[in-house]
C-alpha positions as CSV (number, residue, x, y, z in Angstrom):
1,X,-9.1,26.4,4.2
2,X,-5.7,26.1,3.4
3,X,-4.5,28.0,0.0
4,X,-1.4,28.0,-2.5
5,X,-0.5,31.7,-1.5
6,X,-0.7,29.8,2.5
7,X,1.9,27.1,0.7
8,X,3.6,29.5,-1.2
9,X,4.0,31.5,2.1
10,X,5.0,28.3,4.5
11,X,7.7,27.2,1.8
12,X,9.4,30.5,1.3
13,X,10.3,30.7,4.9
14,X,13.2,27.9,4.2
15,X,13.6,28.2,0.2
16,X,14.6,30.7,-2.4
17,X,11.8,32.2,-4.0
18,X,13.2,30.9,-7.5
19,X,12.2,27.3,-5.6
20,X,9.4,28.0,-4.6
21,X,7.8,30.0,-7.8
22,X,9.2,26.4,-9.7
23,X,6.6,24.5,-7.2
24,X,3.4,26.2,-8.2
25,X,2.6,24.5,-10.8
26,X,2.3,21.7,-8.9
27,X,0.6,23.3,-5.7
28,X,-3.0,22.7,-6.8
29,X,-2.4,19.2,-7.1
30,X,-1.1,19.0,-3.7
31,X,-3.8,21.0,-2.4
32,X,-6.2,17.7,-3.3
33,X,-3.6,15.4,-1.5
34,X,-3.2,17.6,1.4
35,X,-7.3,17.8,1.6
36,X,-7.1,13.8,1.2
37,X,-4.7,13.6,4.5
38,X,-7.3,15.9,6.0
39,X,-4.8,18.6,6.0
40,X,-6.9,22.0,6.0
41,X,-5.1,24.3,8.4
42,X,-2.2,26.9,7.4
43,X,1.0,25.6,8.8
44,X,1.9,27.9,11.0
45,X,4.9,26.3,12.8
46,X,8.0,24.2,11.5
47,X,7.2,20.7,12.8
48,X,3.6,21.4,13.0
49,X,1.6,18.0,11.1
50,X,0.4,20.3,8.2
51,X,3.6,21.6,8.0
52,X,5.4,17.7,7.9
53,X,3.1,17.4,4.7
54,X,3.8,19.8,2.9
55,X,7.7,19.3,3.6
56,X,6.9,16.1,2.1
57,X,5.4,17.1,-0.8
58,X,8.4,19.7,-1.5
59,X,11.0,17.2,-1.2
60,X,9.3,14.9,-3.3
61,X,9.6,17.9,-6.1
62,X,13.2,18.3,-5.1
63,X,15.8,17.2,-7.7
64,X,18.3,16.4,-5.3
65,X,19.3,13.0,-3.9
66,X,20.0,14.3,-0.2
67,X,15.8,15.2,-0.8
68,X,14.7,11.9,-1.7
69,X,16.3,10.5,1.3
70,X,14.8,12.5,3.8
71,X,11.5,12.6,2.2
72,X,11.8,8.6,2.7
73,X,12.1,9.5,6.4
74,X,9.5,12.2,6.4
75,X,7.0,9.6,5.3
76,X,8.4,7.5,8.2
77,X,6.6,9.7,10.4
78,X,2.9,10.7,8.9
79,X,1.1,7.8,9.6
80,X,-1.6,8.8,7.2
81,X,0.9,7.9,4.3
82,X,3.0,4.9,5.6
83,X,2.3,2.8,9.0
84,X,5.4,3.4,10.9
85,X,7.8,0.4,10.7
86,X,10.1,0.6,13.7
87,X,14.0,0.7,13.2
């Protein structure tokens, strides 16, 4: 069963720890969504499905415009979230 310390591990591969301890408030909420998308496994490759979500969910939390764009295209490709459109 996937865990916030198994997020809080996952995410501080790529970000600062100051990032990452800003994020936990919100981890148990996206613990719920993950279990919703059916995602129960620790991520334990870059690219890996579970991983993709919780990307997702991190970029949505992201301040930064350049985040919002890609987490537009991140959604692109979990078909749980948004039937992919074609381009």
């Amino acid at each position: 069963m996937l865990t916030v310390t198994d997020v809080e591990r996952y995410l501080g591969q790529s970000l600062a720890r100051q990032s990452v301890e800003a994020m936990l408030p919100d981890m148990p909420r996206w613990l719920r969504r993950l279990h919703r998308y059916g995602v129960d496994t620790v991520p334990l490759a870059i690219g890996s499905a579970s991983a993709r979500y919780i990307d997702l969910l991190a970029l949505q939390a992201s301040r930064a415009p350049s985040a919002q764009r890609t987490a537009h295209d991140v959604r692109d490709t979990l078909p749980n979230i948004r039937p992919y459109k074609g381009r």
